[in-house]
ROVODO-588143 format. One record per residue (C-alpha): residue number from 1; x negated, y negated, z. Coordinates in steps of 0.1 Angstrom, whole numbers. Example, Ala and Ser with C-alpha at 12.3 -4.5 7.8 and 13.67 -1.06 7.14 Angstrom:
BEGIN
NODE,1,-123,45,78
NODE,2,-137,11,71
***
This chain:
BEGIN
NODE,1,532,437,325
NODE,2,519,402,310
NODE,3,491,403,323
NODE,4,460,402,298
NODE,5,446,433,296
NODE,6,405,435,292
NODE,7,398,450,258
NODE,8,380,477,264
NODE,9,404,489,288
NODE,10,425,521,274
NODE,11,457,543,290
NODE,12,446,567,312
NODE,13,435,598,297
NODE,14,421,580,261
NODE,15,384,569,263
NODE,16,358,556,234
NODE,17,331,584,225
NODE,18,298,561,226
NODE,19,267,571,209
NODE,20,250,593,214
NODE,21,280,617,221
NODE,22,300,609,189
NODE,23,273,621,169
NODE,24,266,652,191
NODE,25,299,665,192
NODE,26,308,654,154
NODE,27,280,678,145
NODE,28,284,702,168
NODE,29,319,708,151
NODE,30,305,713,120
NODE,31,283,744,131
NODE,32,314,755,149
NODE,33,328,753,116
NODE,34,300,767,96
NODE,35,300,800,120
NODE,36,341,804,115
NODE,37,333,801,73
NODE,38,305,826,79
NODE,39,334,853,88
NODE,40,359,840,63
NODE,41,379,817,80
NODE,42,389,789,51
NODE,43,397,754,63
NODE,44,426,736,64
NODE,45,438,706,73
NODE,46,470,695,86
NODE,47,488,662,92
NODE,48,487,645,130
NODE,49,523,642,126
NODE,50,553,663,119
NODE,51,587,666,120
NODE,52,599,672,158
NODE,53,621,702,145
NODE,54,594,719,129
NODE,55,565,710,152
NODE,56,587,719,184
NODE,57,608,748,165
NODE,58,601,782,182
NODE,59,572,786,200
NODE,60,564,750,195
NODE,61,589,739,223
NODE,62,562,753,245
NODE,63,548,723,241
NODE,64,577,701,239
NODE,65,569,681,279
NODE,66,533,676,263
NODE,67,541,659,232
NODE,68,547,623,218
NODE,69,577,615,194
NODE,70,589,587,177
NODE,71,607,577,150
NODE,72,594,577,113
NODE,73,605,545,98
NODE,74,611,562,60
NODE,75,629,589,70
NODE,76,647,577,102
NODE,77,639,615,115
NODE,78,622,622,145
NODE,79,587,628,145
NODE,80,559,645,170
NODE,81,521,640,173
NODE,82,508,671,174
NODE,83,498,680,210
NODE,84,481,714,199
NODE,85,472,727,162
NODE,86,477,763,164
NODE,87,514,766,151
NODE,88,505,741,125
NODE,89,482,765,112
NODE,90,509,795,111
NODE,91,534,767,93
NODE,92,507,766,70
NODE,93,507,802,64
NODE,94,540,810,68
NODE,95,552,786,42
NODE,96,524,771,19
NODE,97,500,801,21
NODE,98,528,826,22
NODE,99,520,844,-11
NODE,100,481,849,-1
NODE,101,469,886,6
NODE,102,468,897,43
NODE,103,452,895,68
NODE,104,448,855,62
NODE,105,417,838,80
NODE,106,423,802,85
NODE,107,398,774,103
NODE,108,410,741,113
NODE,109,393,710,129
NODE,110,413,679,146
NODE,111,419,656,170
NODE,112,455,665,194
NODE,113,476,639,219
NODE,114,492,649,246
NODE,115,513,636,271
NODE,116,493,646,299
NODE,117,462,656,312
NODE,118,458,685,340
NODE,119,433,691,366
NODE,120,410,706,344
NODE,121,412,683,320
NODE,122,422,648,325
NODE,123,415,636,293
NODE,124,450,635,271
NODE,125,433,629,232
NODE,126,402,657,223
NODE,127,391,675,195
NODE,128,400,711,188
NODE,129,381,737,167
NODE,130,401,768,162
NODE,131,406,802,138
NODE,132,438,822,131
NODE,133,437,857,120
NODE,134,471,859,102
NODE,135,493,894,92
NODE,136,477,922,111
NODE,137,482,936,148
NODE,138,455,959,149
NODE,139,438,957,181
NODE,140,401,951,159
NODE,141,419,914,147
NODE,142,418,910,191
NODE,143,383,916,197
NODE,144,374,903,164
NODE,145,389,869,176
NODE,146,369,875,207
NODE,147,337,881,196
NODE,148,344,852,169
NODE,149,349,823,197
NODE,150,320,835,218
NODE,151,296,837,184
NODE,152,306,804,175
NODE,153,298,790,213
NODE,154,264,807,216
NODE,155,258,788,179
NODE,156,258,751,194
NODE,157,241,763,223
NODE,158,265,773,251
NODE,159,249,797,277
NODE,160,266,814,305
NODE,161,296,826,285
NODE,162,325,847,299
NODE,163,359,854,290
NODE,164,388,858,314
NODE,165,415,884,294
NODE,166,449,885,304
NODE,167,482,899,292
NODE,168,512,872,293
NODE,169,540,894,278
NODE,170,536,922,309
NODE,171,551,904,342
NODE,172,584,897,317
NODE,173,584,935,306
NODE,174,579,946,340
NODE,175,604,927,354
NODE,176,626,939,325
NODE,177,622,972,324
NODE,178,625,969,364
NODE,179,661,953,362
NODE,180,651,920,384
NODE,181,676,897,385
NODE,182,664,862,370
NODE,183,667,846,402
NODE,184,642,873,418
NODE,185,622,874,388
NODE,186,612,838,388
NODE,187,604,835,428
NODE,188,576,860,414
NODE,189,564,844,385
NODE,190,561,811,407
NODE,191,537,833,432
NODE,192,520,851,410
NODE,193,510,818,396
NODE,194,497,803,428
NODE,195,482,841,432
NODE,196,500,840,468
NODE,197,505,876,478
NODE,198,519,866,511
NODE,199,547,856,488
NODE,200,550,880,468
NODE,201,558,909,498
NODE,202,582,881,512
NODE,203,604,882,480
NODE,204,607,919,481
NODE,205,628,936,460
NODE,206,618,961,429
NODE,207,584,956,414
NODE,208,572,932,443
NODE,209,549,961,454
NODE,210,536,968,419
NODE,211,532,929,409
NODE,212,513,925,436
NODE,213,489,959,430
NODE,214,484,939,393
NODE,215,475,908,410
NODE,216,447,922,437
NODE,217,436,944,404
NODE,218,419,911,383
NODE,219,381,905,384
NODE,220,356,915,359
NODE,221,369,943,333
NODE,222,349,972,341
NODE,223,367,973,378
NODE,224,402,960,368
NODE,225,406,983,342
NODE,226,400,1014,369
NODE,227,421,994,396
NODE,228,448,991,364
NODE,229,447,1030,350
NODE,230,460,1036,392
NODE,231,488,1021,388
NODE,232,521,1036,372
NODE,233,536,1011,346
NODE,234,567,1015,332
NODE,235,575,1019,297
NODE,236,563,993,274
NODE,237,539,976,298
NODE,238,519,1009,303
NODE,239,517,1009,267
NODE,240,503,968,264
NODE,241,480,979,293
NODE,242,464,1009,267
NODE,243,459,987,243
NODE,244,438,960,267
NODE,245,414,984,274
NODE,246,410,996,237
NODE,247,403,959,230
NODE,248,380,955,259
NODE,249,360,986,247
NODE,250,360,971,208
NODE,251,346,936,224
NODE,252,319,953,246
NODE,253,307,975,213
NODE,254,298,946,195
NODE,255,290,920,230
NODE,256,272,936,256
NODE,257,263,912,275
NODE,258,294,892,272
NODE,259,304,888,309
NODE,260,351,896,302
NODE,261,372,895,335
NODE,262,404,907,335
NODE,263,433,888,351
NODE,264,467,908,340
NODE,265,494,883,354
NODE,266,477,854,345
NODE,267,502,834,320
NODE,268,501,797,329
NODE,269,492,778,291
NODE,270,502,810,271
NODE,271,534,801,269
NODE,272,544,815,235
NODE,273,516,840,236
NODE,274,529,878,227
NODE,275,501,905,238
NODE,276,464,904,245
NODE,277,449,868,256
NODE,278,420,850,270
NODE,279,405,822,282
NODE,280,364,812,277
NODE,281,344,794,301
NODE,282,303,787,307
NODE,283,287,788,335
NODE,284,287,756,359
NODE,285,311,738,334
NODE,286,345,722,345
NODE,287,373,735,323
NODE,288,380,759,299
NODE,289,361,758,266
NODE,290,385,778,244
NODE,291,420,795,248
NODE,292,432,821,225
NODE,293,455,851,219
NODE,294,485,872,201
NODE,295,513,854,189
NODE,296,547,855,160
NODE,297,539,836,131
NODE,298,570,823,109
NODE,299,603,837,111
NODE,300,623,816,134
NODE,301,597,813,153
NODE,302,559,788,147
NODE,303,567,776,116
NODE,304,598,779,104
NODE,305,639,763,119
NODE,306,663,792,123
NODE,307,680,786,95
NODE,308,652,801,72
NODE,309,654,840,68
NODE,310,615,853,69
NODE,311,600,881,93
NODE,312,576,875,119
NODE,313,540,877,115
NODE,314,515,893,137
NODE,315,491,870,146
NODE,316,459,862,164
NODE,317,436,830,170
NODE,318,421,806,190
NODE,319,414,771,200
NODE,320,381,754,212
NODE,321,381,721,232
NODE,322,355,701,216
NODE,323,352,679,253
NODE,324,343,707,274
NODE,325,319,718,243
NODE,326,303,690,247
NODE,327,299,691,281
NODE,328,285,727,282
NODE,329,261,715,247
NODE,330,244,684,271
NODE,331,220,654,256
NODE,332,203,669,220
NODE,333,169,660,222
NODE,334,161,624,207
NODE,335,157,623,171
NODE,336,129,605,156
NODE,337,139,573,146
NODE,338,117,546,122
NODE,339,120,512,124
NODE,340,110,500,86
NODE,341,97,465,87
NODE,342,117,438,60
NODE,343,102,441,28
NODE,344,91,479,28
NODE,345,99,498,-3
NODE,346,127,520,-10
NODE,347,107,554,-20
NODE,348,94,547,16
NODE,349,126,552,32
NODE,350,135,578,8
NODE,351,106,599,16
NODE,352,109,595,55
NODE,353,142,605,51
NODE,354,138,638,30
NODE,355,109,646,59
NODE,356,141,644,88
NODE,357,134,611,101
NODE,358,165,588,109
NODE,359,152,552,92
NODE,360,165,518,108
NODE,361,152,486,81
NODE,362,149,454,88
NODE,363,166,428,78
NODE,364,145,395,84
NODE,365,107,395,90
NODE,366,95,404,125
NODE,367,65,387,138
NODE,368,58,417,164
NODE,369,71,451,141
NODE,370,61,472,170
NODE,371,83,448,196
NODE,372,110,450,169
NODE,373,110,489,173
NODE,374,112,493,208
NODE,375,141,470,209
NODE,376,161,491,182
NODE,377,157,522,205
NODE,378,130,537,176
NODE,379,102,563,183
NODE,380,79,548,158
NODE,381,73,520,134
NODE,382,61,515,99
NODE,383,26,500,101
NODE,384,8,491,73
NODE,385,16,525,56
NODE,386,15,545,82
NODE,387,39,553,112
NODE,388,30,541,145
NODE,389,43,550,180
NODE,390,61,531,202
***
């Protein structure tokens, strides 16, 4: 542990962003951004830290194992690092923003720590990009959330889209409504996780047969929905299964060719997640892009401690991973870049710039410009009024 440490050496999961990625991913935010104003998300910003009791209150103590604390020195209160900025945003809403008219459409862009990565996704610090449709449960806020991520993807350049749907609140309403015992109940959730069927006719019991129907029934929507209208669901989980096909039918009005899947036990990550869900992913990328879904806003639930006396909101939103973004984006094509030779005017560089060129001066005399150039990494060169290739 005394060891000297090299400097560029970081913990595991945390890495510099080098040039040229900072600059591709720093503006491909900002068109994710512009696309999410477009529809009339507003932006807002929230702190990295927060109170534990509010950050981990609720829903929030989903991600409780994934995120940092310490201890502010001011307050002597324990504090958290946000691992994920979605309840943030319905804090926001719930308590700052709670007077605004509803629906409220909120955008948000920041960095998030967590304690550790997963297979997917190693890295423990990235940037997320995210909207949340706040105050309505129509099924239209759904597909409009939908439709939203996968418009703001195809916007930086992400081909090969498709969107895996799933429905976290069923397994528990089945298994509800079904009077499994806990003990039962959680053998099943455990295989219908790893998606071992083997398993789940092993455990046995009520709703074994029809958990495992639901789980051969996932693949793309068209064909799940059909496997899914065969099957008799009791009570309220028929009724969650009515309104996944209504949403399916509102995203495939207004996205065509937007490849959905349906997986209908699927829960792992959607943790506090209340109805309709989904995942995004692109086409020979590792990891998921985006996550999004249904959720409670306020109450004693993502935003406010139990003793505060407010009703739930309905709410809808999702998240974007800006490392797998960047990933799916690849290199941007080089940007022309002038090398201006010590002692060139001003207006020169002024001018170059307004025409989209990136300008590099210099700041002692060169005896070979040209040489000068190429060692800068610059396409062309400022010769004797007039720009000269590399």
């Amino acid at each position: 542990m005394t060891d000297t440490l090299h400097p560029a050496l970081l913990p595991a999961g945390l890495r510099d962003i080098l040039p040229p990625d900072a600059q591709i991913e720093a503006e491909a935010v900002e068109r994710l951004m512009a696309v999410l104003a477009s529809h009339g998300f507003d932006r807002v910003e929230p702190p990295l830290v927060e109170f534990e009791s509010s950050l981990l209150g609720g829903p929030g103590a989903a991600m409780a194992q994934e995120t940092f604390r310490l201890m502010d020195p001011i307050s002597q209160r324990m504090v958290g690092i946000r691992a994920d900025m979605t309840l943030q945003i319905a804090r926001i809403a719930t308590t700052r923003l709670i007077k605004l008219a509803r629906p409220l459409r909120l955008s948000y862009a920041g960095q998030v720590l967590r304690v550790r990565g997963s297979q997917l996704r190693p890295e423990r610090q990235f940037g997320q990009v995210g909207a949340e449709l706040i105050g309505s449960d129509a099924a239209a806020a759904d597909a409009e959330m939908v439709s939203l991520a996968a418009e703001a993807l195809a916007a930086v350049g992400v081909a090969g889209l498709s969107v895996d749907l799933t429905l976290p609140p069923l397994v528990p309403l089945i298994l509800s409504e079904l009077g499994v015992e806990a003990p039962v109940g959680a053998a099943l959730r455990v295989a219908l996780d790893r998606k071992d069927a083997a398993a789940i006719d092993e455990i046995g019991g009520p709703g074994s047969g029809l958990l495992g129907r639901l789980m051969a029934a996932a693949g793309p929507a068209g064909r799940a929905l059909e496997r899914m209208a065969q099957i008799a669901l009791p009570g309220a989980a028929a009724t969650e299964m009515i309104r996944l096909a209504a949403i399916v039918e509102l995203i495939r009005t207004e996205n065509p060719n937007l490849s959905l899947t349906i997986d209908p036990v699927e829960n792992r990550g959607f943790e506090y997640h209340t109805g309709v869900s989904f995942t995004v992913f692109a086409r020979g990328i590792r990891g998921e892009l985006g996550r999004g879904g249904r959720y409670l806003a306020g109450g004693n639930g993502a935003a406010a401690p139990a003793r505060v006396a407010r009703a739930p909101e309905p709410a809808t939103g999702f998240t974007l991973y800006t490392d797998t973004v960047l990933r799916a984006v690849g290199a941007a094509p080089r940007k022309r870049r002038a090398y201006l030779p010590h002692g060139t005017g001003q207006a020169t560089g002024r001018r170059l710039r307004e025409e989209g060129w990136i300008t590099l001066a210099g700041l002692s005399p060169a005896a070979a410009p040209l040489e000068e150039a190429r060692r800068l990494s610059c396409s062309h060169a400022w010769i004797a009024g007039t720009l000269v290739e590399v």
